[in-house]
Every structure is written in C-alpha cells, then in structure tokens.
C-alpha positions, 0 to 999 in steps of 0.5 A, a space after each residue: 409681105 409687110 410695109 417697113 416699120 419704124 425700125 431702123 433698116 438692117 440694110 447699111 444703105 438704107 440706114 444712111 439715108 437722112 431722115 427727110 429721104 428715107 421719108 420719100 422711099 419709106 412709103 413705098 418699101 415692102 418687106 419680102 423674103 429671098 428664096 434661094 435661085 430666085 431672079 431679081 433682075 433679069 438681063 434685057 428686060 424691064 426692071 419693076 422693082 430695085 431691093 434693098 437686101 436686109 439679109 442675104 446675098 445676091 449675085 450680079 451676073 455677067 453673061 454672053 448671048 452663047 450662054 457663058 456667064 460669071 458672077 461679077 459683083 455680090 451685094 448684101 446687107 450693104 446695098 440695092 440692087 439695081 444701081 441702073 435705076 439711078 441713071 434713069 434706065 430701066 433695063 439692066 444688062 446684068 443678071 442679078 439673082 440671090 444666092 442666098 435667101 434672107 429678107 428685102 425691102 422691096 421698091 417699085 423703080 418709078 417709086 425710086 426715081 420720083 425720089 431721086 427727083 425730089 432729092 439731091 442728096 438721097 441721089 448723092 448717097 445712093 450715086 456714092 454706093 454705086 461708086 462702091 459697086 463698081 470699084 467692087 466690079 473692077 477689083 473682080 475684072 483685076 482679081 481675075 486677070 492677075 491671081 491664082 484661082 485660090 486667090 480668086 477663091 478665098 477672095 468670094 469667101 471673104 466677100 461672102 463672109 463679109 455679108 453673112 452674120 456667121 461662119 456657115 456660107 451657103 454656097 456649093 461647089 457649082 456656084 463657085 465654079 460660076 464665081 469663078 468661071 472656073 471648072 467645078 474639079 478646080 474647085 472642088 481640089 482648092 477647097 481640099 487643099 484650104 480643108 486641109 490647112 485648116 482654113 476651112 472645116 471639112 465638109 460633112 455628108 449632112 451639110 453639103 452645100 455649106 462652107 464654114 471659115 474656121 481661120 479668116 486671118 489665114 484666108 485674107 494672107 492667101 488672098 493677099 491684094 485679090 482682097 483689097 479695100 473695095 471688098 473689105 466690109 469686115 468692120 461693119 458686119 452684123 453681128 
C-alpha cells in the first residue's frame, strides 16, 4: 500500500476534483490493489472506507433477506464507491464487491466526511456523481422491466467495455447470470447466438472466463435504447 503520489489520478472523479479539495482528501488516500471477489462494502454493516477505483470493476449488488440478489450498478474508473458516505450514513444497503481487480485509492470515511465539511464544492462534485449513479441504477430498473435479455446483456458488456482499457472482459458466464438475474443456460445460449454474429469472439478452452468484443457498433444497434446516455462513458475511455 502506497499514499497518492503527485500524479494526476486515473480516477475521472478524482481528477475533477479542484486543487484546494483534492488537497483536503489527498493525505489520507492510499494505494491499494483489487483482487478478484473481493468485498468492499458489505450490505448492513459499517462502512470503514469508500474507493476511489483506478482500474478495475466493481459491481453494486441488490439482494433480499432469502438470499436473491442482482447487480444493480457498475463503477469504475469513473467514480467511488460508496456514494452513502455523502448523506452522512455509515452503513450502505447494497453489497458492492470487484469484479474485476485492478488498483484504488482507498479512503477512511470519517476522512471523507471531514472533507465534505470543509468544502461545498468538493461536496457538489462528489453529490453531482452520485446524481450519475443513480440515473446508471434507474436505467437498470427500466433495462430490466422493458428489454429482452440480450439487450439487457449486450447493455453489461457495454458498460463493462466502457470501463475497461481493452477488448478482453473478465467476466464469466456465472456472473452474467447475476448481472442479469437470469439463468446461467440464457446466458450461455445468448452469448453463442452474439459468437455467432460475429459480435464477439468465440470462446477458447485456455481463456475461459474472458469475454473479447470484436463489433461494438453491432453490440450498441442490439442494445438499442437498453444503452442509453447514463451508461455511455465510451468517450472518456482510457486508453
């Protein structure tokens, strides 16, 4: 684990940040690594830290006491987790674990809230963000009551796309299925179907678990209005 150095942040919220309030969080940012499954936040209890994600993918989770659950967000690259912090709670009500691993800035959450105190814009930006968020949450709620599962489908590849730096999604036919809340041989019998267009690569026995996009214009005509402005980050991609 390394403090933040003076570069600027792969992290897009981050870098937006003016200089007198990066200044406020920059103390207490620390560099760690995302491994694969790992929880960030977990639903009902209190939140220690919040992350900035530099590279990566993090998967917000819905789920019920009986044990159904469903992805209901993804944050990258392009924001923290988790936005609760900013309305003065400590415990979140979602589940938020990485999808898949890469590096954050990790921050203590009494860290965070001093901040917002000291600043009303570092609070209007990280407030804006979380604007964002939920209207990424409520495109989901709509995906899911109004399109096919392959719209619903090509719409997390996309969005997955969006904050990934190549073409290889990790992603395996099990975490669709949560995605999606969908059964995992719908799944399995939509991603042939896109294999076979030509939208993306067929599966090879040595890379199981890896998703490559090979027509992305393809993928976006499918999804149709599944993939909307709220999820469409395509023009801010790393490269």
């Amino acid at each position: 684990m390394d403090s933040i150095d003076t570069t600027i942040p792969r992290n897009q919220l981050l870098a937006s940040l003016l200089s007198q309030d990066f200044a406020l969080l920059k103390p207490h940012l620390i560099h760690v690594e995302l491994l694969r499954r790992q929880v960030l936040i977990e639903r009902g209890e209190a939140m220690q830290y919040c992350w900035f994600i530099e590279a990566g993918i993090a998967s917000i989770v819905a789920g019920t006491v009986r044990g159904d659950q469903t992805d209901v967000g993804l944050v990258g690259w392009d924001g923290m987790v988790d936005v609760a912090v900013l309305h003065t709670l400590n415990q979140s009500l979602l589940r938020v674990f990485v999808q898949s691993p890469g590096q954050a800035y990790r921050i203590p959450t009494a860290a965070i809230q001093g901040a917002l105190q000291q600043s009303e814009t570092l609070r209007g930006t990280l407030l804006r963000y979380a604007h964002t968020l939920l209207v990424q949450v409520s495109s989901t709620t709509l995906a899911n009551a109004s399109c096919t599962v392959e719209e619903r489908l090509v719409r997390w590849l996309l969005m997955y796309h969006d904050r990934s730096t190549g073409d290889d999604l990790l992603m395996t036919h099990e975490v669709l299925a949560l995605m999606l809340n969908v059964r995992r041989a719908g799944i399995t019998l939509t991603l042939k179907a896109l294999q076979v267009a030509k939208l993306l690569a067929k599966l090879l026995a040595n890379r199981r678990g890896v998703i490559t996009i090979t027509d992305r214009d393809g993928l976006e005509r499918i999804a149709g209005d599944a993939y909307g402005p709220a999820e469409r980050l395509a023009a801010h991609r790393l490269t």
